[in-house]
BAFI-3210 file (N, C-alpha, C; in Angstrom, 3 decimals, decimal comma, padded with zeros to 6 digits):
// residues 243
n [1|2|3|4|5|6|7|8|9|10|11|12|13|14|15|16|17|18|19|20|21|22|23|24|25|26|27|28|29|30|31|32|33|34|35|36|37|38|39|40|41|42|43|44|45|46|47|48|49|50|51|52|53|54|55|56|57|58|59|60|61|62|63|64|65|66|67|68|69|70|71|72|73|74|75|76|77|78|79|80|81|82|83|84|85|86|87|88|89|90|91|92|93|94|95|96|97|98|99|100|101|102|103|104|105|106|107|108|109|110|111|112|113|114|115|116|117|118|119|120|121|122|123|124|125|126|127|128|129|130|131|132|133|134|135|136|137|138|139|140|141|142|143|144|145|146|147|148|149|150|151|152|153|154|155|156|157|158|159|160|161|162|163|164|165|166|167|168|169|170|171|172|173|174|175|176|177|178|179|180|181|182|183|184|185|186|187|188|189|190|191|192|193|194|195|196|197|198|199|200|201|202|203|204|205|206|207|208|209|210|211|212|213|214|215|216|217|218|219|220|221|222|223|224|225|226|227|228|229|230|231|232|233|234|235|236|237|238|239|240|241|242|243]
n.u [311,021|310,183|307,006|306,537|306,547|304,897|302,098|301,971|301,397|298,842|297,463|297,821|296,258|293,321|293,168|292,961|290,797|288,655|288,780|287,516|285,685|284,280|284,199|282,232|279,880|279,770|279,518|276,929|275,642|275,520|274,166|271,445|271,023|271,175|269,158|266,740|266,697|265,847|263,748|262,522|262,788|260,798|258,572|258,310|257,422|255,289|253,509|253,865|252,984|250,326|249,191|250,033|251,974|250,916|248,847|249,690|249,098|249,811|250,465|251,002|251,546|251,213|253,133|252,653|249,884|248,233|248,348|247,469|245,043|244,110|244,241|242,033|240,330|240,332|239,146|236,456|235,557|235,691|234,121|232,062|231,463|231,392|228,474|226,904|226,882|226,011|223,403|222,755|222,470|220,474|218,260|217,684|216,897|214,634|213,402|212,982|211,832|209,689|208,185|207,527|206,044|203,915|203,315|202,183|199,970|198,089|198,052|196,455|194,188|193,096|192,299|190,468|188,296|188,188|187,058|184,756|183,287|182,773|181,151|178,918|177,951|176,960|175,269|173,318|172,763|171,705|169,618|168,053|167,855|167,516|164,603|164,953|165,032|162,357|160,726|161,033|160,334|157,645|157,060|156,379|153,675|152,178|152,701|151,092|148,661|148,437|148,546|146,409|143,884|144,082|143,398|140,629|137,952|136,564|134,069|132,813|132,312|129,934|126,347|125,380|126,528|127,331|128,730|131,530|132,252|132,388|134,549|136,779|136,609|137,855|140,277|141,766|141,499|142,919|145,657|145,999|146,697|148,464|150,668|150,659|151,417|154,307|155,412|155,440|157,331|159,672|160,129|159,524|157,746|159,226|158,386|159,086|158,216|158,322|160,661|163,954|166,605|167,635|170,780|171,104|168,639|166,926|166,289|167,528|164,856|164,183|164,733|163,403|161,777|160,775|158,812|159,965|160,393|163,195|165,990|167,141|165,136|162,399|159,715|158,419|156,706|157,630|157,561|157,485|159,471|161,294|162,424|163,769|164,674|166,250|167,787|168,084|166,399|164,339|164,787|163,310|161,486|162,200|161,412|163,225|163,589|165,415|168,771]
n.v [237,922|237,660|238,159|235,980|233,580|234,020|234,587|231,710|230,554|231,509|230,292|227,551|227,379|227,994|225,472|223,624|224,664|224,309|221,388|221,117|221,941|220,229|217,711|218,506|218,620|216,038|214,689|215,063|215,020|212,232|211,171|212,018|210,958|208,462|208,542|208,657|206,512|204,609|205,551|204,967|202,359|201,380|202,599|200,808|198,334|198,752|198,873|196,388|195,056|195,871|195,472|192,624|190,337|187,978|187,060|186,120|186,336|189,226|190,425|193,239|193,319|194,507|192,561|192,537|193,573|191,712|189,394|190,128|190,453|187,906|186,450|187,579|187,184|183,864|183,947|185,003|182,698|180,838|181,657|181,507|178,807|177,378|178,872|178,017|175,475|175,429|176,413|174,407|172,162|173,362|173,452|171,037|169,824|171,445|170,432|167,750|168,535|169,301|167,268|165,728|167,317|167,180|164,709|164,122|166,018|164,877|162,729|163,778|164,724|162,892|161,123|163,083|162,916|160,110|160,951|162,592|160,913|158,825|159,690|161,126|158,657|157,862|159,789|159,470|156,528|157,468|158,502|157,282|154,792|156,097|155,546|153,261|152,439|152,505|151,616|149,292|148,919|148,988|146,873|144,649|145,798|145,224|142,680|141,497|142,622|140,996|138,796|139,131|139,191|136,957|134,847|134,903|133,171|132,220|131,412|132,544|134,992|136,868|138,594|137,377|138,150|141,156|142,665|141,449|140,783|143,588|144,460|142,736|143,470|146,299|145,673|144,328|146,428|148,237|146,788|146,534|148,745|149,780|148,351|149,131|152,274|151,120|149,970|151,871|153,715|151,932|149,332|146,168|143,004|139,658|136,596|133,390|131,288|128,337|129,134|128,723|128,304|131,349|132,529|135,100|136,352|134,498|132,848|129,722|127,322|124,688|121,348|119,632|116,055|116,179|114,823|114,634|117,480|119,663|119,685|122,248|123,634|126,014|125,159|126,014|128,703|130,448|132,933|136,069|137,924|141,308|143,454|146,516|148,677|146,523|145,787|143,648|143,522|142,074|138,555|135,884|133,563|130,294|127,025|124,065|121,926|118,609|117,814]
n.w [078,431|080,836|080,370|078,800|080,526|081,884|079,806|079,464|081,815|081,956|080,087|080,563|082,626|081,569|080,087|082,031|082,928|081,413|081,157|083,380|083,284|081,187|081,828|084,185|083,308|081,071|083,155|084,332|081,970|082,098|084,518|084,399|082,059|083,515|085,329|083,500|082,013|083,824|084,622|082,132|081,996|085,091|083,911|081,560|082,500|084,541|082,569|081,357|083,280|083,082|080,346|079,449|077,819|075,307|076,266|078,615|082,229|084,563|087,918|089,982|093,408|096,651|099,288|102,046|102,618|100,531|101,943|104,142|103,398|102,089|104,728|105,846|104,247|104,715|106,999|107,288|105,640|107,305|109,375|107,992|107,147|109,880|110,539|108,811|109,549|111,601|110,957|109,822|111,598|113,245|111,277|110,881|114,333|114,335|111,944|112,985|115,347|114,246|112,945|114,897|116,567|114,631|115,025|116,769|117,211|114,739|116,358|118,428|117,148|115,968|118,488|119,902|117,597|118,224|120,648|120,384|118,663|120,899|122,303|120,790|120,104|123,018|123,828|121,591|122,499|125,395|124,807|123,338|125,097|127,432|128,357|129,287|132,431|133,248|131,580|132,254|134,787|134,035|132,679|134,993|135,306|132,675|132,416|134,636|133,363|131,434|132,600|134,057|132,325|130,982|132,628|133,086|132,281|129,151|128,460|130,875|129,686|128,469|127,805|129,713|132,164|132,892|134,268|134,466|132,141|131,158|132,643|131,906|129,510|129,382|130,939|128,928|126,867|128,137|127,904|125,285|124,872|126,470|125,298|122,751|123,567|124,473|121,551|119,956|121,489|121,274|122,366|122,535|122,310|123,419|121,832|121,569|120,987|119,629|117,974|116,878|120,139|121,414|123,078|123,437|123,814|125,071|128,159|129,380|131,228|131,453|129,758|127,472|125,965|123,036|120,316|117,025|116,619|116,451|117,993|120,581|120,350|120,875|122,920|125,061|126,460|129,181|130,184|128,918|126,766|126,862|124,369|123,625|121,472|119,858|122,022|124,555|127,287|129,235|129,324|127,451|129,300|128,858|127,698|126,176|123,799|123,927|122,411]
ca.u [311,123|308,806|305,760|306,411|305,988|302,879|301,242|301,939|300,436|297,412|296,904|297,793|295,008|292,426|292,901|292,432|289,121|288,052|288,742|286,656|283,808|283,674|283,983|280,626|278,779|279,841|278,761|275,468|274,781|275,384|273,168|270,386|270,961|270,488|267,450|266,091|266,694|265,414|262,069|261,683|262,572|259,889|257,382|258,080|257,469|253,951|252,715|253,921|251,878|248,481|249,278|250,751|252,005|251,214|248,012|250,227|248,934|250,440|249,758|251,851|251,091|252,496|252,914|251,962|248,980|247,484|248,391|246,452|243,365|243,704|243,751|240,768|238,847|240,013|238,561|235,932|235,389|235,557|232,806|230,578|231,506|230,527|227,463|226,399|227,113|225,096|222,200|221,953|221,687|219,626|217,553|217,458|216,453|213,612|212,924|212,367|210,559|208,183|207,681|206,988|204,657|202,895|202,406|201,271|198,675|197,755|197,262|195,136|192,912|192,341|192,095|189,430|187,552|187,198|186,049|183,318|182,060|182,115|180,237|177,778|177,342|176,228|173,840|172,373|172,138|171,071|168,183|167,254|167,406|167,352|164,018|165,211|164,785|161,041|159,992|161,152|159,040|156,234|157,213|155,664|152,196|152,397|152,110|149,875|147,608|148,227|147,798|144,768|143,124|144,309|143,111|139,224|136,760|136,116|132,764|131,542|132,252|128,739|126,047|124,731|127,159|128,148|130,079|132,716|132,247|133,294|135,852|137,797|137,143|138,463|141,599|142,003|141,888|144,159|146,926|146,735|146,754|150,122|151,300|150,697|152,199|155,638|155,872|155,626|159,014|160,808|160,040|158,851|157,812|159,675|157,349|160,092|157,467|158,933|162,067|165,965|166,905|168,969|170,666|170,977|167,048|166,246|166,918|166,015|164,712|164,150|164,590|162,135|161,877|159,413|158,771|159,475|160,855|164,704|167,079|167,712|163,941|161,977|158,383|157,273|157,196|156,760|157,103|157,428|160,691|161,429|163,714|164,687|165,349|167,420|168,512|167,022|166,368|164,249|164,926|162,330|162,119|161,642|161,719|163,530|163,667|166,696|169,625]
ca.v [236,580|237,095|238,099|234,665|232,598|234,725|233,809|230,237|230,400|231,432|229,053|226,151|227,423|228,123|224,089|222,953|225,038|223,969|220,089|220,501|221,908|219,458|216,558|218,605|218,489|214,617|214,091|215,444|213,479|210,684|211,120|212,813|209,663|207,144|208,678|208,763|205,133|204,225|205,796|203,945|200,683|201,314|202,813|199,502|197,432|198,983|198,842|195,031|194,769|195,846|195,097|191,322|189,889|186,743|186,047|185,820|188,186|189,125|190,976|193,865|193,613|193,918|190,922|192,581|194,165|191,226|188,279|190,341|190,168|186,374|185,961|188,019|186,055|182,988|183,923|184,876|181,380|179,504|182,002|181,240|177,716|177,269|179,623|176,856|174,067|175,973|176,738|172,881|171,817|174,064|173,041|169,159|169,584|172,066|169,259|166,979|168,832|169,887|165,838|165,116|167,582|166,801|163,574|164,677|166,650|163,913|162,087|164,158|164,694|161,213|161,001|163,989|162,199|159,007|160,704|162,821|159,436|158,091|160,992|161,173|157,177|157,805|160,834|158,782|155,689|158,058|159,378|155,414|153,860|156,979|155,112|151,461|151,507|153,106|150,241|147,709|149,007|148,692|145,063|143,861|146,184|144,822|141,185|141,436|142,813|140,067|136,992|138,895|139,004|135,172|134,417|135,287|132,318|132,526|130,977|133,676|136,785|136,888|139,710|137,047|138,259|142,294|143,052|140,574|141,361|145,303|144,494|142,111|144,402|147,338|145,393|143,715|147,544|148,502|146,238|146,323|150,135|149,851|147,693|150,457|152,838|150,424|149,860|153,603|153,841|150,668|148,546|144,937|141,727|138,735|135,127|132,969|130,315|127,122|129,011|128,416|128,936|132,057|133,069|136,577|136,765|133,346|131,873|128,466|127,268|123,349|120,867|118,138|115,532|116,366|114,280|115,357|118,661|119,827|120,091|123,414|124,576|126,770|124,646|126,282|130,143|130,400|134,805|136,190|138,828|142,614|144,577|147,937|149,171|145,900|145,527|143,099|144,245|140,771|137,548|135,649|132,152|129,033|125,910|123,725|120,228|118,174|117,520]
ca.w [079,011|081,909|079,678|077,737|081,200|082,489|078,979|079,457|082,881|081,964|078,790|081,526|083,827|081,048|079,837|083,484|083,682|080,237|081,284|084,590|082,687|080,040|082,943|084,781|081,743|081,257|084,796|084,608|081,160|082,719|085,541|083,444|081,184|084,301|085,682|082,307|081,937|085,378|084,548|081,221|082,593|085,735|083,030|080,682|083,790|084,323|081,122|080,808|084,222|082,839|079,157|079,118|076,232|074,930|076,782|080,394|082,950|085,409|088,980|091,263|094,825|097,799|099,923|103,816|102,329|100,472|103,065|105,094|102,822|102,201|106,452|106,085|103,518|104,928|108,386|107,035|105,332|108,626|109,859|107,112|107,459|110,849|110,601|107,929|110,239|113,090|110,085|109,446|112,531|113,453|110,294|111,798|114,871|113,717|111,085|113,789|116,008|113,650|112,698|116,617|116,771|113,617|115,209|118,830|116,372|114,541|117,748|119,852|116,840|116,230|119,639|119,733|116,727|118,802|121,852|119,613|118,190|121,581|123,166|120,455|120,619|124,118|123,665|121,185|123,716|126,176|124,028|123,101|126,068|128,379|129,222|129,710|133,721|133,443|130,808|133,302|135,686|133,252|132,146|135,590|135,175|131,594|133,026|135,711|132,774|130,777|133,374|134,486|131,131|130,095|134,010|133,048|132,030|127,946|128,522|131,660|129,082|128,003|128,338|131,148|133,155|132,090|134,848|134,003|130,384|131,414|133,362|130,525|128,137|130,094|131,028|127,251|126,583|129,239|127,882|124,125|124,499|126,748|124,517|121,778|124,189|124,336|120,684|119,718|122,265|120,582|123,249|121,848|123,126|122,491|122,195|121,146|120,573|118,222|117,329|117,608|121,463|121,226|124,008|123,316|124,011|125,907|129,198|129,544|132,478|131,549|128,774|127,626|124,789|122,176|118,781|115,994|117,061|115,984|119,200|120,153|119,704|122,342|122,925|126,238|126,837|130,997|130,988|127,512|127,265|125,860|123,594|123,736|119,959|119,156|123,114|125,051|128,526|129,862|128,597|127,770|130,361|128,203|128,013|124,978|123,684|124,200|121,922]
c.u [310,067|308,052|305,617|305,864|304,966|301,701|301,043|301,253|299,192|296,876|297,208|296,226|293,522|292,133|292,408|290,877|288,289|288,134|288,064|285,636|283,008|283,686|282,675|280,282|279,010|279,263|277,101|274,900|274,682|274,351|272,052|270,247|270,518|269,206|266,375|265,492|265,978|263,886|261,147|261,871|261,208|258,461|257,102|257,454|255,920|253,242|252,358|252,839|250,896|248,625|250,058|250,576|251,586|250,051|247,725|249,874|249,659|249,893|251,201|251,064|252,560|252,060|252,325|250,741|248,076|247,631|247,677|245,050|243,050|243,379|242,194|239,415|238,881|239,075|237,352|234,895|235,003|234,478|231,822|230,272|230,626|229,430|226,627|225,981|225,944|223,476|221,531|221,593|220,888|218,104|216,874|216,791|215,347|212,584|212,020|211,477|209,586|207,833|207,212|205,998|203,763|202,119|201,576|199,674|197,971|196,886|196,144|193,849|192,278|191,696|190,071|188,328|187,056|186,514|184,392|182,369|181,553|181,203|178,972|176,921|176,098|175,348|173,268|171,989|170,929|169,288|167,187|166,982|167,576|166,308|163,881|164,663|162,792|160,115|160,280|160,623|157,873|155,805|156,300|154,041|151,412|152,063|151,370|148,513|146,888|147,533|145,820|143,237|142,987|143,571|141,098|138,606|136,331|134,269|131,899|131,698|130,958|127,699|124,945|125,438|128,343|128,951|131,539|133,048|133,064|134,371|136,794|138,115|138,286|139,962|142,041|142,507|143,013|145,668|147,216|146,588|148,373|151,148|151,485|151,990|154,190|155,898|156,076|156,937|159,783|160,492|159,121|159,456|158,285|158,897|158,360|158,964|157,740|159,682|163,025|165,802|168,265|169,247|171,088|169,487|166,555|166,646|166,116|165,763|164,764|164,501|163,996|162,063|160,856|159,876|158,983|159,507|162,745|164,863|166,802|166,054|162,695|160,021|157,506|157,676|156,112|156,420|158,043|158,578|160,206|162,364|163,534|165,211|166,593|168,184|167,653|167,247|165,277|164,339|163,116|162,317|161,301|162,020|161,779|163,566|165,325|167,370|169,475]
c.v [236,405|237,416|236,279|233,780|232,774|234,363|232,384|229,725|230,191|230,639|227,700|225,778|227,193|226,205|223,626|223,349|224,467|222,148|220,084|220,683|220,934|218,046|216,777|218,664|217,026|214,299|214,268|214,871|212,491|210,577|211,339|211,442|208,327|207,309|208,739|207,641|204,453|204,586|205,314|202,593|200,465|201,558|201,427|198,428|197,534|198,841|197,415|194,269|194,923|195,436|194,097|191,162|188,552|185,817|186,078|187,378|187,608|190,411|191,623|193,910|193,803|192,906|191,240|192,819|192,721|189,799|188,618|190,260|188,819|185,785|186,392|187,370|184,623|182,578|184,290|183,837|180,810|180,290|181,619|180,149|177,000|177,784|178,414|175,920|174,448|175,721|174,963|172,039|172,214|173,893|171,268|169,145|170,472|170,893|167,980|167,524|169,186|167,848|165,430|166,163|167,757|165,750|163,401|165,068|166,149|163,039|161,994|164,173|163,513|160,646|161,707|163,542|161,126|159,091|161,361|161,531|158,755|158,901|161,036|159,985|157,130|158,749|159,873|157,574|156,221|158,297|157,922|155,091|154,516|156,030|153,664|151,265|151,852|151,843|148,844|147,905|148,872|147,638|144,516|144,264|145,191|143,267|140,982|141,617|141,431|139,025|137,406|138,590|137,477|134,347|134,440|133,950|132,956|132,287|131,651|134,971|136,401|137,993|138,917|137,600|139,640|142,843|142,678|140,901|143,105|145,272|143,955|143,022|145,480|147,000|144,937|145,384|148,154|147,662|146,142|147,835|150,158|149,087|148,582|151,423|151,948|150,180|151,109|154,031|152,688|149,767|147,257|144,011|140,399|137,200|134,890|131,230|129,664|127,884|128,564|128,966|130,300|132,890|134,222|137,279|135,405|133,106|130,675|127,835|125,719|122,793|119,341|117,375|115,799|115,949|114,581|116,625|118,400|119,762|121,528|123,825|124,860|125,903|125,166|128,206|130,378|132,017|135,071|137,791|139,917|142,811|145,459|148,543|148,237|145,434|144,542|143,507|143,284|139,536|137,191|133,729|131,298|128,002|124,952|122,137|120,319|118,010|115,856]
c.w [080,090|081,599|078,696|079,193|081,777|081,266|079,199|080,791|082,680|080,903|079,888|082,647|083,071|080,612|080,795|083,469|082,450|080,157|082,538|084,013|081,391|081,150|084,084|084,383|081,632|082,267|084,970|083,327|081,356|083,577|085,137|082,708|082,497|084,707|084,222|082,238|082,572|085,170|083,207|081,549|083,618|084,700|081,801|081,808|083,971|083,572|080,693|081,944|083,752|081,419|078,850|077,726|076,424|075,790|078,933|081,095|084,253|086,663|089,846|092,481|095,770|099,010|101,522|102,915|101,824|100,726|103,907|104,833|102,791|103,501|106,346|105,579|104,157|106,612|108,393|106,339|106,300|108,943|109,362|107,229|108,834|111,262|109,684|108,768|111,366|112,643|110,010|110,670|113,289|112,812|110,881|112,951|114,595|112,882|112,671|115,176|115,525|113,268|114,227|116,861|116,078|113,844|116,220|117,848|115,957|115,172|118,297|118,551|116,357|117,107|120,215|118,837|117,648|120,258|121,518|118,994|119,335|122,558|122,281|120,452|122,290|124,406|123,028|121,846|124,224|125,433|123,506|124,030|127,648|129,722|129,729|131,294|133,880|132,978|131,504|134,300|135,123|132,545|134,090|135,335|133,862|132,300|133,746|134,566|132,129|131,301|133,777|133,156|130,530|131,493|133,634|132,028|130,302|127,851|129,322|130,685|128,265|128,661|129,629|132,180|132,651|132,636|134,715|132,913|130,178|131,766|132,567|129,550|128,294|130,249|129,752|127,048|126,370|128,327|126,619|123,549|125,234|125,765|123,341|122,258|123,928|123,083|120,077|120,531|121,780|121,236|122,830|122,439|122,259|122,817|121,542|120,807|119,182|117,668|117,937|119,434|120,992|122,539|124,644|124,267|124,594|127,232|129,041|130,650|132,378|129,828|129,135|126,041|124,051|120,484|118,035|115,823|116,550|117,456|119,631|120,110|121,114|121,879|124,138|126,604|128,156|130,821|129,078|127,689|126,163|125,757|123,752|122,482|119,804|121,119|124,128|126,437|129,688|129,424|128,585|128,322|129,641|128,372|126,172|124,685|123,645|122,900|121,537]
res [x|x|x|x|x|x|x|x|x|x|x|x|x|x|x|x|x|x|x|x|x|x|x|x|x|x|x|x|x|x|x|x|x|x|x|x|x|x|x|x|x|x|x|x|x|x|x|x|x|x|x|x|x|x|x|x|x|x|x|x|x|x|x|x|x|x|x|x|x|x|x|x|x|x|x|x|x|x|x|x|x|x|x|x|x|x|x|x|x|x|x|x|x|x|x|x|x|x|x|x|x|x|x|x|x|x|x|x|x|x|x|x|x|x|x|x|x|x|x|x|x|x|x|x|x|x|x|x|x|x|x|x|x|x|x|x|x|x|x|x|x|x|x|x|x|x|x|x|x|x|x|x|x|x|x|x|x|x|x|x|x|x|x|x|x|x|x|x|x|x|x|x|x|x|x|x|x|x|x|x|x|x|x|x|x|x|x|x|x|x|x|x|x|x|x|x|x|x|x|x|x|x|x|x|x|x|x|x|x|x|x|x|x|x|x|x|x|x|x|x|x|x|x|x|x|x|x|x|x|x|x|x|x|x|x|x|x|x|x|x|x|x|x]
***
């Protein structure tokens, strides 16, 4: 009798140990089975990330990480932005200072052009009429020659009388050799005798009626005037009929 309940003991104990070990074996397929699961769902997940179906893509991030890149590009934006804005106006007023001093440039050498024309204008004056005050000192010798030569008796120049005859000639000489002299320098005499009065080259000293004459027309030459290469430098003093 008490070998029958010591068997039955131990067949009670052996079920118990043979129902915990088939419940830690269940337990650990299960768990073994979730992490299994868990790593093909995350591994399907990846795959569907770089290998979309149907066209649709799609993107893992994480959200601190690339909010912080978009601040970055967009702050970067405004830099470039206003580096632009700096560039163009920068560009403008450049623009316009190079147009203001294209025209300053412009300017002065226009400027520079018309003082070379008027600098060489006046060398060349100079070199024309350098001797204007010399030939007006030689406009009175020049007349004295003349009156004295037109002053001499046509009828005593004869070899009755050769001293006189030397002396005319000598001064005749004398004055249509200066006269040489003054046209070889530009210097020419103006007889205005029976033309227009012009009073560029005339003064007139009187007017008188004469027949048969235009208005306006030089009939008496008192002192006979000079030019100067085109400049007149004494009038010449006449006298015109009336209007």
């Amino acid at each position: 009798m008490y070998r029958s309940k010591t068997a039955l003991s131990l067949i009670q104990q052996l079920d118990r140990l043979g129902l915990a070990s088939r419940n830690s074996l269940a337990t650990r397929h299960m768990q073994t089975m979730s992490v299994t699961q868990a790593s093909h769902i995350r591994h399907s997940w990846s795959i569907y990330s770089h290998y979309p179906a149907h066209g649709i893509q799609t993107r893992t991030f994480s959200t601190e990480k690339d909010t912080a890149r978009v601040e970055e590009q967009t702050e970067n934006e405004k830099k470039l932005t206003h580096e632009m804005e700096e560039m163009r106006k920068e560009n403008a007023e450049l623009t316009e200072k190079l147009k203001t001093y294209d025209d300053k440039y412009k300017r002065a050498l226009a400027e520079s052009e018309n003082i070379r024309r008027r600098l060489t204008k006046q060398i060349d004056d100079a070199k024309l009429f350098g001797i204007q005050g010399f030939c007006k000192d030689l406009l009175e010798v020049a007349d004295i020659l003349g009156h004295a030569t037109e002053a001499v008796p046509k009828d005593e120049i004869s070899d009755k009388n050769p001293h006189l005859k030397n002396l005319f000639e000598g001064l005749s000489m004398t004055r249509q050799q200066l006269n040489s002299v003054f046209k070889r320098h530009g210097l020419e005499t103006v007889n205005p005798m029976n033309e227009k009065f012009n009073p560029n080259l005339h003064e007139a000293l009187f007017q008188q009626e004469v027949a048969n004459v235009e208005p306006n027309t030089v009939v008496v030459v008192s002192k006979i005037g000079y030019k100067l290469h085109d400049r007149c430098i004494r009038p010449a003093l006449v006298g015109v009929t009336k209007g």
